[in-house]
PQR file of N, CA, C, O and H, with PARSE charges and radii, in Angstrom:
ATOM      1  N   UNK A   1     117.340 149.672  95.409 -0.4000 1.5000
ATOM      2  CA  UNK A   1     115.941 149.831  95.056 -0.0000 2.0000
ATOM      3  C   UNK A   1     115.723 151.084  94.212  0.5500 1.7000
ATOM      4  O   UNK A   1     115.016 150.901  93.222 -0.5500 1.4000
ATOM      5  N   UNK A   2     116.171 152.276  94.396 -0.4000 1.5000
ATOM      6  CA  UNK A   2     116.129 153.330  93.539 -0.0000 2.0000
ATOM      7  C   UNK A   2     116.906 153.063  92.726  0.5500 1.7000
ATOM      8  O   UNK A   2     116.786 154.147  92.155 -0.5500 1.4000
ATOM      9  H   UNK A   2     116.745 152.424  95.201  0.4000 1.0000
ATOM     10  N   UNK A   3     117.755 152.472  92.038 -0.4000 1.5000
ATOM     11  CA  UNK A   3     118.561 152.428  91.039 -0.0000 2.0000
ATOM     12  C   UNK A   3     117.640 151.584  90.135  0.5500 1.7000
ATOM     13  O   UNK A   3     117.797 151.751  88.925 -0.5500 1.4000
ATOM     14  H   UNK A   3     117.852 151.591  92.502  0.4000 1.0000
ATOM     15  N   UNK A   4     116.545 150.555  90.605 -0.4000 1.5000
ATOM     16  CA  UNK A   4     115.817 149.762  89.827 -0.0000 2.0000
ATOM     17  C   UNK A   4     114.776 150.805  89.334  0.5500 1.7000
ATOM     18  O   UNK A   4     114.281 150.728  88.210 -0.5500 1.4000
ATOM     19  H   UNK A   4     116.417 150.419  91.588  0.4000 1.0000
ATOM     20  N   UNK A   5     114.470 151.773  90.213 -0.4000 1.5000
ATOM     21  CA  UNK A   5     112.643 152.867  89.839 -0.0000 2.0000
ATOM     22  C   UNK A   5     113.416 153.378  88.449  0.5500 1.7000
ATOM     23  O   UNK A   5     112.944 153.181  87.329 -0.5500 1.4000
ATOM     24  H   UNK A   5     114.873 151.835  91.126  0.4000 1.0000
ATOM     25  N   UNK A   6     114.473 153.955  88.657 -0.4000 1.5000
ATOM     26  CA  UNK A   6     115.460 155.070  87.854 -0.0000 2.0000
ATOM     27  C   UNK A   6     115.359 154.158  86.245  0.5500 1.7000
ATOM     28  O   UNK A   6     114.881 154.615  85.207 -0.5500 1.4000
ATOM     29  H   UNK A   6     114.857 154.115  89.567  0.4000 1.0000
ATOM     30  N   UNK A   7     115.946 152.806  86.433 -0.4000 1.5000
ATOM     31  CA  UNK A   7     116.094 151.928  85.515 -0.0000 2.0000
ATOM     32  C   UNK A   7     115.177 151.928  84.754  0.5500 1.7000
ATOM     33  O   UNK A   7     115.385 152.015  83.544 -0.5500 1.4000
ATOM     34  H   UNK A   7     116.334 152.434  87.277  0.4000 1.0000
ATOM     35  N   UNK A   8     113.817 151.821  85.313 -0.4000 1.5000
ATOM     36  CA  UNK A   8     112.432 151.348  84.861 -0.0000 2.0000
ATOM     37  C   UNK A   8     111.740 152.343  84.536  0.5500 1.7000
ATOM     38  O   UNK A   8     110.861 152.175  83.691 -0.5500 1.4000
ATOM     39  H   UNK A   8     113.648 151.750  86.296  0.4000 1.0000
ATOM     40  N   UNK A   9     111.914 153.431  85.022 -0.4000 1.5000
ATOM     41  CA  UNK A   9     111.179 154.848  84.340 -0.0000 2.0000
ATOM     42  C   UNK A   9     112.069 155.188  83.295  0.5500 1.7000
ATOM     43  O   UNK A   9     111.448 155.821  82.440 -0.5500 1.4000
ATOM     44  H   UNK A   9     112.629 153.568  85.708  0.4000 1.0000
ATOM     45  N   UNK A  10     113.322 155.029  82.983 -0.4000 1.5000
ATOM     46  CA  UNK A  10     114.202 155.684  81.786 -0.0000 2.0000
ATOM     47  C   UNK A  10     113.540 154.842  80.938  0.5500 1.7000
ATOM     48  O   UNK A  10     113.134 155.372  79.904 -0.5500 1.4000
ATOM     49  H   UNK A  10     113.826 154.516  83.677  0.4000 1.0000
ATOM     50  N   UNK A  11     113.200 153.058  81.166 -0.4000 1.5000
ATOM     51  CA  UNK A  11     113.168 152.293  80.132 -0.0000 2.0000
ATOM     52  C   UNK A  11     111.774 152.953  79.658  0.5500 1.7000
ATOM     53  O   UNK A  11     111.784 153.725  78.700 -0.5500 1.4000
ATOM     54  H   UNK A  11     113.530 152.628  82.006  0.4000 1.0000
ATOM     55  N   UNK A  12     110.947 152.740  80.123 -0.4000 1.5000
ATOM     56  CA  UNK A  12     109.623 153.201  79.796 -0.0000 2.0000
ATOM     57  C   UNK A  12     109.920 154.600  79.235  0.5500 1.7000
ATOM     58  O   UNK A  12     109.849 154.637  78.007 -0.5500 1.4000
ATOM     59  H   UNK A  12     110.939 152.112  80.902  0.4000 1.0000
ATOM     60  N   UNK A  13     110.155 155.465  79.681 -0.4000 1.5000
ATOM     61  CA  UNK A  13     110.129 156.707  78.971 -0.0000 2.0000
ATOM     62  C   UNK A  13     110.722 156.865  77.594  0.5500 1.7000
ATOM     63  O   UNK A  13     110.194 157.560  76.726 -0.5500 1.4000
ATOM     64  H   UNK A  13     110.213 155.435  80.679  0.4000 1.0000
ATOM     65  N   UNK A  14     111.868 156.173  77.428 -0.4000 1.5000
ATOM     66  CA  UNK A  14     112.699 155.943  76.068 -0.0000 2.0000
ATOM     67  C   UNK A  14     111.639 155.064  75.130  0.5500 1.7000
ATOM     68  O   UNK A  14     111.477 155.427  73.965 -0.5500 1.4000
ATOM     69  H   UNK A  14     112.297 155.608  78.134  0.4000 1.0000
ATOM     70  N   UNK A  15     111.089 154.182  75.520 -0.4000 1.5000
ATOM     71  CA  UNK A  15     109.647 153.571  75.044 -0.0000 2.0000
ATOM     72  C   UNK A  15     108.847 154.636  74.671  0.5500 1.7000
ATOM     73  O   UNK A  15     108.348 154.617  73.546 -0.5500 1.4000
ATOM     74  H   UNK A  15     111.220 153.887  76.466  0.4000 1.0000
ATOM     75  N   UNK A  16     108.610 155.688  75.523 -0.4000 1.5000
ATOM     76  CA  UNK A  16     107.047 156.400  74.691 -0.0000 2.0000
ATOM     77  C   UNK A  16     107.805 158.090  73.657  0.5500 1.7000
ATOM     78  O   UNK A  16     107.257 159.184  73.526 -0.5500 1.4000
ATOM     79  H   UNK A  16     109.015 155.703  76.437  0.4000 1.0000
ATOM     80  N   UNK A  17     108.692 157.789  73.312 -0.4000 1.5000
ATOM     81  CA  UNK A  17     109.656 158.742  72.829 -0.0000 2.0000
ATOM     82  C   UNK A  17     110.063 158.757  71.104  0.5500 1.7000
ATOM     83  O   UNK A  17     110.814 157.952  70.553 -0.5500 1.4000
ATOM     84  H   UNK A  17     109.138 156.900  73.418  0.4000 1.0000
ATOM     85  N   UNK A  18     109.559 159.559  70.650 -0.4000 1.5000
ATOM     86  CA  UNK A  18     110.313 159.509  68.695 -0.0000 2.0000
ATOM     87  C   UNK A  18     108.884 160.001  68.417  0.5500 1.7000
ATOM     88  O   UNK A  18     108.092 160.527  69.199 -0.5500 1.4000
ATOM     89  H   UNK A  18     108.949 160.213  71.098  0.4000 1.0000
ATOM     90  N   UNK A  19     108.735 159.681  67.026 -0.4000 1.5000
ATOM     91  CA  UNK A  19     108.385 160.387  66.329 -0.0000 2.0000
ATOM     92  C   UNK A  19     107.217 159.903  65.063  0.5500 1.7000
ATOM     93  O   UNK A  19     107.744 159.698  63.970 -0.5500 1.4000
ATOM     94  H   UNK A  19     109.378 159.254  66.391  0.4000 1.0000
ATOM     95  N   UNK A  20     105.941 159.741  65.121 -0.4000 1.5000
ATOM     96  CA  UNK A  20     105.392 158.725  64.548 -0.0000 2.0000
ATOM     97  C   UNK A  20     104.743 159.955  63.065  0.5500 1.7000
ATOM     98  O   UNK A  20     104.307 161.105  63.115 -0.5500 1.4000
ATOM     99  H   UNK A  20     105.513 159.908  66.009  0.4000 1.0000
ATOM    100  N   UNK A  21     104.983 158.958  61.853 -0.4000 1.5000
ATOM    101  CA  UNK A  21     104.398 159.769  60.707 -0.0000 2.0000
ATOM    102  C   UNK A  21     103.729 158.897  59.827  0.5500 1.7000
ATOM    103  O   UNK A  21     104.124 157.739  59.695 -0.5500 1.4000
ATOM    104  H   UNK A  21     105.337 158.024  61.813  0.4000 1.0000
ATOM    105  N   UNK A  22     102.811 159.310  59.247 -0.4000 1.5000
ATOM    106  CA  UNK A  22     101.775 159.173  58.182 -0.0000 2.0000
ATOM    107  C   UNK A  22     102.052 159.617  56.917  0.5500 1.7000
ATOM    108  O   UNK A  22     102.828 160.562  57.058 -0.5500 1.4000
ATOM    109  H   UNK A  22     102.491 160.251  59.354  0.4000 1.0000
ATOM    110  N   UNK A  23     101.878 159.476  56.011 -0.4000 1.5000
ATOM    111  CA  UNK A  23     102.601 159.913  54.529 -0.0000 2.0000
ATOM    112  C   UNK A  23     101.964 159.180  53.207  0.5500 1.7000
ATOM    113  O   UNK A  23     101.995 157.988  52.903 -0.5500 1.4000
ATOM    114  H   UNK A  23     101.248 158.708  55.897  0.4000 1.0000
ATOM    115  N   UNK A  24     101.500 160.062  52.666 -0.4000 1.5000
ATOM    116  CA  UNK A  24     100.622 159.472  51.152 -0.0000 2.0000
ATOM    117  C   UNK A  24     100.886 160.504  49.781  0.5500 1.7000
ATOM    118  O   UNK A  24     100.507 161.659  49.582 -0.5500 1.4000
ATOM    119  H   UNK A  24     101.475 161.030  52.913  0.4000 1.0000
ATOM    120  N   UNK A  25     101.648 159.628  48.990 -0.4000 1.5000
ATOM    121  CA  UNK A  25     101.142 160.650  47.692 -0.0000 2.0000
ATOM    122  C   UNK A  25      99.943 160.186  46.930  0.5500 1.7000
ATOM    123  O   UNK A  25      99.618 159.013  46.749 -0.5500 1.4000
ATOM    124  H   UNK A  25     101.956 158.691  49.152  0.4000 1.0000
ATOM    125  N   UNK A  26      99.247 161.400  46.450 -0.4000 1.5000
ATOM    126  CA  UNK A  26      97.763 161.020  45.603 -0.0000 2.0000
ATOM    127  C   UNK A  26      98.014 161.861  44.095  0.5500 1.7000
ATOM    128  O   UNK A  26      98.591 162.924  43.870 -0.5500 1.4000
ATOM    129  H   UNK A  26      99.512 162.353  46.597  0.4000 1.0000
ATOM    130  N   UNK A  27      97.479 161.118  43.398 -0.4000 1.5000
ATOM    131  CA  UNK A  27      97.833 162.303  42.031 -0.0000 2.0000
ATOM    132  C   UNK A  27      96.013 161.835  41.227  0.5500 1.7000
ATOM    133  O   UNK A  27      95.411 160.767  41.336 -0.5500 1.4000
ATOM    134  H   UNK A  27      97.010 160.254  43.581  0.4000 1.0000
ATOM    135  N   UNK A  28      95.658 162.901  40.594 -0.4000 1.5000
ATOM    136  CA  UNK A  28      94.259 163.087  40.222 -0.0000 2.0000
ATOM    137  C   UNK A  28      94.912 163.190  38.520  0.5500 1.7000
ATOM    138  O   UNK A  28      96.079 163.133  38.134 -0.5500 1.4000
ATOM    139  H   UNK A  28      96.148 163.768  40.505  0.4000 1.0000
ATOM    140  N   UNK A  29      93.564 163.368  37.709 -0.4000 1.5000
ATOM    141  CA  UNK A  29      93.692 163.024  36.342 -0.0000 2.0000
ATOM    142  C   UNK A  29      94.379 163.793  35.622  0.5500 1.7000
ATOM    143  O   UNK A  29      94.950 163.297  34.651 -0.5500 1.4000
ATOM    144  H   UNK A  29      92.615 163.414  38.023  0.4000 1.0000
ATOM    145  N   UNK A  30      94.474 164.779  35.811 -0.4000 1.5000
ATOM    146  CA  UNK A  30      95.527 165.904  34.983 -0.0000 2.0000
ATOM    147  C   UNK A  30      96.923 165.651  35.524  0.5500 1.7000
ATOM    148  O   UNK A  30      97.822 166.372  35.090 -0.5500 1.4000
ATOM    149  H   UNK A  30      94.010 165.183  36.600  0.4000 1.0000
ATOM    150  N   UNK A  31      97.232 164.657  36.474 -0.4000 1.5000
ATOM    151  CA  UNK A  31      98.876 164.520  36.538 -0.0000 2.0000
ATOM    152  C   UNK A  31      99.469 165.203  38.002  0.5500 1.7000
ATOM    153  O   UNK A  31     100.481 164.826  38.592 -0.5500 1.4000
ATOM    154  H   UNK A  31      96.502 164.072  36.826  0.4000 1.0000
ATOM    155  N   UNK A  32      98.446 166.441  38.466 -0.4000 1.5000
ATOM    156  CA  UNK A  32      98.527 166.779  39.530 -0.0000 2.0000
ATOM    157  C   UNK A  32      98.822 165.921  41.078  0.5500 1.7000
ATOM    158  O   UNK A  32      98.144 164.924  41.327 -0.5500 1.4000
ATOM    159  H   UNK A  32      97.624 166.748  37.986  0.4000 1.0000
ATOM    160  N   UNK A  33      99.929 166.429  42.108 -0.4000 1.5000
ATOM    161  CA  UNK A  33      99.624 165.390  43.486 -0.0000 2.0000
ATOM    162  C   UNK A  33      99.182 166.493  44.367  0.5500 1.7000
ATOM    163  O   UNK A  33      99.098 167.699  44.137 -0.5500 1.4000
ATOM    164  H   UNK A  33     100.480 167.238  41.906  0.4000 1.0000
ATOM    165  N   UNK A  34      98.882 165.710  45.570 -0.4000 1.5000
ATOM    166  CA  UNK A  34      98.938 166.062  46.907 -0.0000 2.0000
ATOM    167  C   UNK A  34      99.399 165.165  46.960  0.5500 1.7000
ATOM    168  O   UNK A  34      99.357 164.079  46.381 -0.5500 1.4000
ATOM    169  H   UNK A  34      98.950 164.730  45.757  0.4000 1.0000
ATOM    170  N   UNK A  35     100.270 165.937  48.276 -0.4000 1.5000
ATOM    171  CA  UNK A  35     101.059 164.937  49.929 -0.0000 2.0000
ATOM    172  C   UNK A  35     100.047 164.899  50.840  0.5500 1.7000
ATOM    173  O   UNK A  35      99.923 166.067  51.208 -0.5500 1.4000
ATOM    174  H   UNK A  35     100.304 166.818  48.746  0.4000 1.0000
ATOM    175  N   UNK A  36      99.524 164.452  51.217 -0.4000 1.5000
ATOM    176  CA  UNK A  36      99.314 164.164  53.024 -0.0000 2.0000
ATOM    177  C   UNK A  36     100.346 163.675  53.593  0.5500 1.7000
ATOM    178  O   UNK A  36     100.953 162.676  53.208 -0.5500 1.4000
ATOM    179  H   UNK A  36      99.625 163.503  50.917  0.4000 1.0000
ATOM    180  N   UNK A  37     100.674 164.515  54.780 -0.4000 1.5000
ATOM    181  CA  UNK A  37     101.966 163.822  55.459 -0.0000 2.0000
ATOM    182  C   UNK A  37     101.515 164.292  56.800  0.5500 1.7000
ATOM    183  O   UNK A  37     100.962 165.389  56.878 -0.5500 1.4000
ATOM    184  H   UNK A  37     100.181 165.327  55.092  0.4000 1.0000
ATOM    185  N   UNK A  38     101.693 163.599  57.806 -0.4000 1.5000
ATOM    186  CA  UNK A  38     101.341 164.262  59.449 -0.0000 2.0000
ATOM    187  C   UNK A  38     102.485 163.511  60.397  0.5500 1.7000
ATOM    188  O   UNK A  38     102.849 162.343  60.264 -0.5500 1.4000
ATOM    189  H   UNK A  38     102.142 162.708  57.742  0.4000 1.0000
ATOM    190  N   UNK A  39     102.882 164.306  61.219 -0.4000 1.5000
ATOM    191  CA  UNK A  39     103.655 164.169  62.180 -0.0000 2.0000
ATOM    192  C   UNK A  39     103.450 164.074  63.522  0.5500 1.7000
ATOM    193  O   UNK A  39     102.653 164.920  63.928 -0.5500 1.4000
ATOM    194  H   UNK A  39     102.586 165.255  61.327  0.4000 1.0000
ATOM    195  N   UNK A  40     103.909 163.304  64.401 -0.4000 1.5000
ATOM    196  CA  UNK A  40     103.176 163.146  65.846 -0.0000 2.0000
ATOM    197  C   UNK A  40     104.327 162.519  66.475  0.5500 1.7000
ATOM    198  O   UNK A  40     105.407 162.163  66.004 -0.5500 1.4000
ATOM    199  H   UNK A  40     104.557 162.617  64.072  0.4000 1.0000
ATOM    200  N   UNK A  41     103.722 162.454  67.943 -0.4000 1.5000
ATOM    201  CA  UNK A  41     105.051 161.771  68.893 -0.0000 2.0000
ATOM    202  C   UNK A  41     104.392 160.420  69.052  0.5500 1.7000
ATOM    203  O   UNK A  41     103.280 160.437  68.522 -0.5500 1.4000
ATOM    204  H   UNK A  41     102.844 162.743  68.325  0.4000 1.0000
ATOM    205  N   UNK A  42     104.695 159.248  69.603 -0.4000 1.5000
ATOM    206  CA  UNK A  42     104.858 158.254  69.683 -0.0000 2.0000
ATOM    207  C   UNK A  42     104.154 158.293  71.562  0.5500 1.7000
ATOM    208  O   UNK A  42     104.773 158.750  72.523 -0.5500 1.4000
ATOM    209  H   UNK A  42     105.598 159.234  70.033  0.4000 1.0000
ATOM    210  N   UNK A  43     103.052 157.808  71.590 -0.4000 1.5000
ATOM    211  CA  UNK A  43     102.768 157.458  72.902 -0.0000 2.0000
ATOM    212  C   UNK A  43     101.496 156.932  72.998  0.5500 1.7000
ATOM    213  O   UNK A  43     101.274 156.184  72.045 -0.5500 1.4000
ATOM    214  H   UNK A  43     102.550 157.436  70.809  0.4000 1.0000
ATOM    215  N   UNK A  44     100.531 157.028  73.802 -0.4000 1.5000
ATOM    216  CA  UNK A  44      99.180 156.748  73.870 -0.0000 2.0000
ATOM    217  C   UNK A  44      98.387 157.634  72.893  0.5500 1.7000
ATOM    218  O   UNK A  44      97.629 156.918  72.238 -0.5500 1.4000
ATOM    219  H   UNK A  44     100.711 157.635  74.576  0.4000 1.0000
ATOM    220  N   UNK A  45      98.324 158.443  72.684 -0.4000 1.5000
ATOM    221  CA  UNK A  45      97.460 159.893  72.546 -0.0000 2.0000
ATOM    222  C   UNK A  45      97.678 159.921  71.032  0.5500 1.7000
ATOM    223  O   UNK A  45      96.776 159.813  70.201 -0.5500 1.4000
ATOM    224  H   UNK A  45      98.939 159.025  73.216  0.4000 1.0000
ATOM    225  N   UNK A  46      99.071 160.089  70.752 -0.4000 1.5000
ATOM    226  CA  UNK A  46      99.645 160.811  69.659 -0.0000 2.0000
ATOM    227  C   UNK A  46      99.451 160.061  68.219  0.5500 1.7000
ATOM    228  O   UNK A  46      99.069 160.734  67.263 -0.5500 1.4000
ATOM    229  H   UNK A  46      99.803 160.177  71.427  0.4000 1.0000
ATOM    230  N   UNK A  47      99.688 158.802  68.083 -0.4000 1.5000
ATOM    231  CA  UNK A  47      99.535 157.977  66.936 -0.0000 2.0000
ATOM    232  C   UNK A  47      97.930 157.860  66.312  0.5500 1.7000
ATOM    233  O   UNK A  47      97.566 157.492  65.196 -0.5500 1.4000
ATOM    234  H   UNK A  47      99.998 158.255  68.860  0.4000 1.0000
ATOM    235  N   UNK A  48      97.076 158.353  67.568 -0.4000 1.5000
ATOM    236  CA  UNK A  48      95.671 157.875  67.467 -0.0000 2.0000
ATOM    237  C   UNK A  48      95.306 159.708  66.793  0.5500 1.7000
ATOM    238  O   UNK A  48      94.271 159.767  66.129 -0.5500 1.4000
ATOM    239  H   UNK A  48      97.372 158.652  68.475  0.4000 1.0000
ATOM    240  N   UNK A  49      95.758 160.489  66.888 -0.4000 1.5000
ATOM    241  CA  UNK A  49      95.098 161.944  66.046 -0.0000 2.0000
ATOM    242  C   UNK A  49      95.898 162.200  65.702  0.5500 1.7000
ATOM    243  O   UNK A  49      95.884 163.395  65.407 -0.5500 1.4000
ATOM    244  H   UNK A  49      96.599 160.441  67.428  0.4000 1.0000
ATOM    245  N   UNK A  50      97.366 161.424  65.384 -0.4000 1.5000
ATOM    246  CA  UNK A  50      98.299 161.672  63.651 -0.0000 2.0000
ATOM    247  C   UNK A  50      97.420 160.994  62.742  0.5500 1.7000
ATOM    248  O   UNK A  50      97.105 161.848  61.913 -0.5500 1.4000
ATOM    249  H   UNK A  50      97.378 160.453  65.623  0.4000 1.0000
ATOM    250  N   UNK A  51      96.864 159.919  62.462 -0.4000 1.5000
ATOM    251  CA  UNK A  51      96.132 158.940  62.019 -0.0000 2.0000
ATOM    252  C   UNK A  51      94.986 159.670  61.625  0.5500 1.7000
ATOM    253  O   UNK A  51      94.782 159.897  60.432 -0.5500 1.4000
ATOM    254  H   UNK A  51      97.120 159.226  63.135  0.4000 1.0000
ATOM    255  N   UNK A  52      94.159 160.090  62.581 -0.4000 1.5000
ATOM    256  CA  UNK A  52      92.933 160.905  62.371 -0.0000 2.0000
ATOM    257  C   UNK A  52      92.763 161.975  61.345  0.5500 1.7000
ATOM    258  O   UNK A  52      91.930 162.083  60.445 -0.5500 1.4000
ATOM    259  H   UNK A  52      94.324 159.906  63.550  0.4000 1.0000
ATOM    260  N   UNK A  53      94.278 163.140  61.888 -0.4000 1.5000
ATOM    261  CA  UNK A  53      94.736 164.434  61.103 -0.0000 2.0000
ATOM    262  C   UNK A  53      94.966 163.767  59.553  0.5500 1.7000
ATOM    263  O   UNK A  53      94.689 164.325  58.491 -0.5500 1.4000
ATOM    264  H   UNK A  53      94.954 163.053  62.620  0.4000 1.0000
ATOM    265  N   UNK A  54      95.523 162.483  59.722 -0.4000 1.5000
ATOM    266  CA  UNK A  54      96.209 161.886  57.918 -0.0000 2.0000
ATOM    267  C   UNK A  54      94.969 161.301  57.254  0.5500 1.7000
ATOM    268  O   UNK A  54      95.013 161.282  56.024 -0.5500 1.4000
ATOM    269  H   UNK A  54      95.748 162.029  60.584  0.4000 1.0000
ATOM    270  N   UNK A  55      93.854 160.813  57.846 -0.4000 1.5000
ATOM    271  CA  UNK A  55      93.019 160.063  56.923 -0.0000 2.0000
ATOM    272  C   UNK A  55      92.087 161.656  56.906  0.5500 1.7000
ATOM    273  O   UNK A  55      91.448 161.885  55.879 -0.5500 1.4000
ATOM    274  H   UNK A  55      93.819 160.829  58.845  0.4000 1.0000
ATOM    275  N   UNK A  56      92.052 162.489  57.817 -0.4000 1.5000
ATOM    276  CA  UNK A  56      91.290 163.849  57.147 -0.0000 2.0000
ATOM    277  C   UNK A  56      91.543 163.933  55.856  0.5500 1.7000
ATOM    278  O   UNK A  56      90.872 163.473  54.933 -0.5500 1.4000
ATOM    279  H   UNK A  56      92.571 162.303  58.651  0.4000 1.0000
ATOM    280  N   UNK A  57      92.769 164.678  55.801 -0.4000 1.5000
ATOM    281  CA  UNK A  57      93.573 164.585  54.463 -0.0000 2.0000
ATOM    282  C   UNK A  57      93.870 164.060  53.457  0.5500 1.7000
ATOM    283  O   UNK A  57      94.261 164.552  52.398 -0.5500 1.4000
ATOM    284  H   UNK A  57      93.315 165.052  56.551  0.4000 1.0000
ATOM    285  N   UNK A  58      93.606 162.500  53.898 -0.4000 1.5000
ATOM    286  CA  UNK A  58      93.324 161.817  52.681 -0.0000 2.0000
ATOM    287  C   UNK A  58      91.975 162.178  51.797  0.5500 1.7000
ATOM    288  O   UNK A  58      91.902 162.699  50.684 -0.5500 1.4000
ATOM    289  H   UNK A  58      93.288 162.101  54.758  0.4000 1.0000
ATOM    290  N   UNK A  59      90.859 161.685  52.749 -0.4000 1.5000
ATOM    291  CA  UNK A  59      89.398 161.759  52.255 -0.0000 2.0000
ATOM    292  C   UNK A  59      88.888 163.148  52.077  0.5500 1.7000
ATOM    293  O   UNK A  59      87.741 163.294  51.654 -0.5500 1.4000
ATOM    294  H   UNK A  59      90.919 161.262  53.653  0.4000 1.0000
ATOM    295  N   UNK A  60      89.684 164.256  52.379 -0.4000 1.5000
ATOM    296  CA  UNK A  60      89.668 165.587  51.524 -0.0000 2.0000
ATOM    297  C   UNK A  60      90.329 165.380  50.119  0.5500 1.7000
ATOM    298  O   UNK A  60      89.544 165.665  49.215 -0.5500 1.4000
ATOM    299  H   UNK A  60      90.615 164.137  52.722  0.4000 1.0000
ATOM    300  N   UNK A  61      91.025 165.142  49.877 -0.4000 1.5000
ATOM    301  CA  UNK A  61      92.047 164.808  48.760 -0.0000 2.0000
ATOM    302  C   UNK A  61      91.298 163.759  47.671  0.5500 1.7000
ATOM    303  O   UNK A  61      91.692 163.745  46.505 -0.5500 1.4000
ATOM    304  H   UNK A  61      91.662 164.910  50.612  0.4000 1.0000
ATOM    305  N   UNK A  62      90.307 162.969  48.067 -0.4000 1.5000
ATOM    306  CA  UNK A  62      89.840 161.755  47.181 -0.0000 2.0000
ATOM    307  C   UNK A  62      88.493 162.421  46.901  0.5500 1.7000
ATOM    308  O   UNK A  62      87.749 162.011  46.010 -0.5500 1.4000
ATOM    309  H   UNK A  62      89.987 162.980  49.014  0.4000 1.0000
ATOM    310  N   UNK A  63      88.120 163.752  47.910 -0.4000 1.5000
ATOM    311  CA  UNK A  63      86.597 163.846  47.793 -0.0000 2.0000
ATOM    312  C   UNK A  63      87.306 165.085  46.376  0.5500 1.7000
ATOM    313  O   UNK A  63      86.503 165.343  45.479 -0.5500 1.4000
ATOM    314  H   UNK A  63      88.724 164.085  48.634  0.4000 1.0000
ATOM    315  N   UNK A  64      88.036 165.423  46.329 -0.4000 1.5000
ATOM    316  CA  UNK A  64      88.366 166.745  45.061 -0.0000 2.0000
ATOM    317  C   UNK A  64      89.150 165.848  43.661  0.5500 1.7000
ATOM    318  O   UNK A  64      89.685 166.498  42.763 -0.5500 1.4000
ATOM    319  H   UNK A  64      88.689 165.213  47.057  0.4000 1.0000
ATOM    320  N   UNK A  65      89.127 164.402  43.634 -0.4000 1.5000
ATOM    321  CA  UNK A  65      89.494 163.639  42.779 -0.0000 2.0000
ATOM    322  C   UNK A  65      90.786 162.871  42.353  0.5500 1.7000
ATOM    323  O   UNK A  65      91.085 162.279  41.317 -0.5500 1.4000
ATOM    324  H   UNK A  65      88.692 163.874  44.363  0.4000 1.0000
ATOM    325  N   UNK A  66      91.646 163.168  43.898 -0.4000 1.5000
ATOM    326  CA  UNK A  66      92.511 162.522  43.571 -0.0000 2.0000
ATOM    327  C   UNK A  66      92.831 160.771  44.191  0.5500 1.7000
ATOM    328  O   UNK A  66      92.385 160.434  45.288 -0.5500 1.4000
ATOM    329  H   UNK A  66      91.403 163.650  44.740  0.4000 1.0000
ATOM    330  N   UNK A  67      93.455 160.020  43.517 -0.4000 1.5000
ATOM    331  CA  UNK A  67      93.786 158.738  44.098 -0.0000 2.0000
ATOM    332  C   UNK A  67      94.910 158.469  44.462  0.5500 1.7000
ATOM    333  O   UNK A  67      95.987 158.829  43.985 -0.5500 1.4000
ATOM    334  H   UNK A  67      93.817 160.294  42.626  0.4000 1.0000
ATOM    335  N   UNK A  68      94.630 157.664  45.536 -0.4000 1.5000
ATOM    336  CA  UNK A  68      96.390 156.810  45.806 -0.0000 2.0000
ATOM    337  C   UNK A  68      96.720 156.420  44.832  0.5500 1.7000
ATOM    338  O   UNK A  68      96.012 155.898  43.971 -0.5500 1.4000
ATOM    339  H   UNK A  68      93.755 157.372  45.923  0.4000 1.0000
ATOM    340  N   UNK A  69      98.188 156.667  44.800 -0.4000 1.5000
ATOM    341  CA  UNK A  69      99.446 156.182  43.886 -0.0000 2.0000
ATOM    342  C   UNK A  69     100.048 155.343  44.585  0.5500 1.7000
ATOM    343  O   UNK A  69     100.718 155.483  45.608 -0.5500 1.4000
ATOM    344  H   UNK A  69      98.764 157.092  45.499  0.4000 1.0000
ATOM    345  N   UNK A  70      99.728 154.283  43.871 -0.4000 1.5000
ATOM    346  CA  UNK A  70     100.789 152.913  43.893 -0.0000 2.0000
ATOM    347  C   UNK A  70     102.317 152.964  44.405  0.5500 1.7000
ATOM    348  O   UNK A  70     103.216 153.351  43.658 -0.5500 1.4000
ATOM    349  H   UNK A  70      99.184 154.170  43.040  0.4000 1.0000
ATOM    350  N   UNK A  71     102.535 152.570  45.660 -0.4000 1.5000
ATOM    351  CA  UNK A  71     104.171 152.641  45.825 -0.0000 2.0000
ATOM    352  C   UNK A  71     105.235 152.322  44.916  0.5500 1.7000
ATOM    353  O   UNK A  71     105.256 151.134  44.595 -0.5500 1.4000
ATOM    354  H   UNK A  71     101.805 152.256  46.266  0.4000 1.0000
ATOM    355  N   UNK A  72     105.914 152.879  44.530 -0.4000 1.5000
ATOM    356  CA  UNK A  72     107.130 152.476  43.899 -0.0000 2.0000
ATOM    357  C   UNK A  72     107.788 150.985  44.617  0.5500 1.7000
ATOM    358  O   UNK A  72     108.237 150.917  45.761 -0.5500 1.4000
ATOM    359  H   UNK A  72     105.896 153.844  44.791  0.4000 1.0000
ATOM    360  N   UNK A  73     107.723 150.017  43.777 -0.4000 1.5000
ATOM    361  CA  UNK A  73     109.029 149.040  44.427 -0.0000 2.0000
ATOM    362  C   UNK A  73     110.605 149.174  44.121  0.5500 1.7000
ATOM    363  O   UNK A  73     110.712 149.131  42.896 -0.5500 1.4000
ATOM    364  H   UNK A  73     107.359 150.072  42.847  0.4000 1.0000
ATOM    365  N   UNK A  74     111.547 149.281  44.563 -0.4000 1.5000
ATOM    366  CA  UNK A  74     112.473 149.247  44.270 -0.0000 2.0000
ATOM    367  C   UNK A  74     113.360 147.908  43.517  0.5500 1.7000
ATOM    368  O   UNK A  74     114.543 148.048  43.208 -0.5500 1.4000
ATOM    369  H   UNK A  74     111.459 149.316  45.559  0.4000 1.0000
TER
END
């Protein structure tokens, strides 16, 4: 029975574990970028105000004139 709790809390814990990121380049009319990039852990909490912290940053970034840049396809 403890070898199953042990089992089931490692699994779960290895589940709420790494590293969740956000990432945008923007470039405005003179050629200039910003990055927004934000970093967070991976769990309940964390993905929901990496997200928050990255769209700040975006809509600071669009309110001073810059736009998303189109991803590169390879």
């Amino acid at each position: 029975m403890q070898i199953r709790v042990i089992a089931l809390l490692s699994t779960l814990g290895s589940g709420l574990t790494g590293c969740y990121t956000d990432r945008m380049i923007l470039t405005n009319d003179q050629g200039q970028t910003q990055t927004c990039e934000v970093q967070g852990w991976v769990g309940i909490i964390g993905p929901i105000v990496t997200h928050e912290r990255f769209k700040d940053c975006v809509d600071k970034a669009k309110a001073n004139g810059f736009k998303e840049t189109p991803n590169a396809s390879p």
